[in-house]
N, C-alpha and C positions, 0 to 999 in steps of 0.2 A: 896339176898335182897339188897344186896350193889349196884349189879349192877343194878336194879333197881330205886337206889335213883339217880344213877348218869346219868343215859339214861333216866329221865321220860318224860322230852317234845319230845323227839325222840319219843320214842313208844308212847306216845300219840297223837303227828301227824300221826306216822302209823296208828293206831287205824282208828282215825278220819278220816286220807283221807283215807282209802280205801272204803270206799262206794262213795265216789268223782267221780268215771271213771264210775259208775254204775249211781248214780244223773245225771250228766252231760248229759250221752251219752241218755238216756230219757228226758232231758229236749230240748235236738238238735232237737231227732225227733219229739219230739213236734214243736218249732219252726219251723224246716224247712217240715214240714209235708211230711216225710217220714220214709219206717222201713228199712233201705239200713243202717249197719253198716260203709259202707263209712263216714257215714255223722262224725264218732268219728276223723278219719284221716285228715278231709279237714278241712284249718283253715278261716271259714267262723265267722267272729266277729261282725258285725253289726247287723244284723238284730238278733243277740243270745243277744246285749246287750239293742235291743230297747225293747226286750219282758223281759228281766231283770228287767229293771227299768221301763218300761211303761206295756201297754196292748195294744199286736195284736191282739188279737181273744178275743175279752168284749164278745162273747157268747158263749165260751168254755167253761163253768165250770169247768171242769179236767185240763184242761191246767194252768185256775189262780188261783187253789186249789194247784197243784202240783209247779208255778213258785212261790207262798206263802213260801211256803215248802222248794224247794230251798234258796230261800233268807233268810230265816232260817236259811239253814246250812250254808251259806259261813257267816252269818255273826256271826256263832259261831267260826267258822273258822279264823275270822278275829279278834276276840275277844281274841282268845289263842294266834295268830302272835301279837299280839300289849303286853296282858300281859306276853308272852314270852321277848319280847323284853325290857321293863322296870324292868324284875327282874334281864334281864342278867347285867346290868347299874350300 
């Protein structure tokens, strides 16, 4: 239990990111409309971040059901890195 209390934002970033590499790598082939697991390896960032914050495909329903969804998790993701950060303070 101890060691528990003392690794809990560790194992809770594990937790949390490991469905990260599995979100990610379906939100890529969404954007780059393909199902090539290359697309996880190639650091293509543009056009992954205009479909982040905007909408490429306004008539894909799965795609701005699924990048909702995404922005979702990182910004839960970015909630734990920020209340991480002001308890360690």
């Amino acid at each position: 239990m101890n060691f528990i209390k003392q690794h809990f934002w560790l194992i809770l970033f594990i937790v949390w990111g490991l469905p990260m590499t599995y979100y990610r790598s379906k939100f890529r082939k969404i954007v780059y409309q393909t199902d090539s697991w290359l697309i996880n390896i190639k650091p293509l960032f543009v056009k992954e971040l205009k479909a982040l914050f905007g909408t490429i495909y306004p008539e894909n329903k799965d795609s701005i059901k699924f990048r909702n969804f995404y922005r979702f998790y990182l910004l839960i993701y970015l909630i734990l890195f920020v209340v991480y950060y002001f308890q360690k303070k």
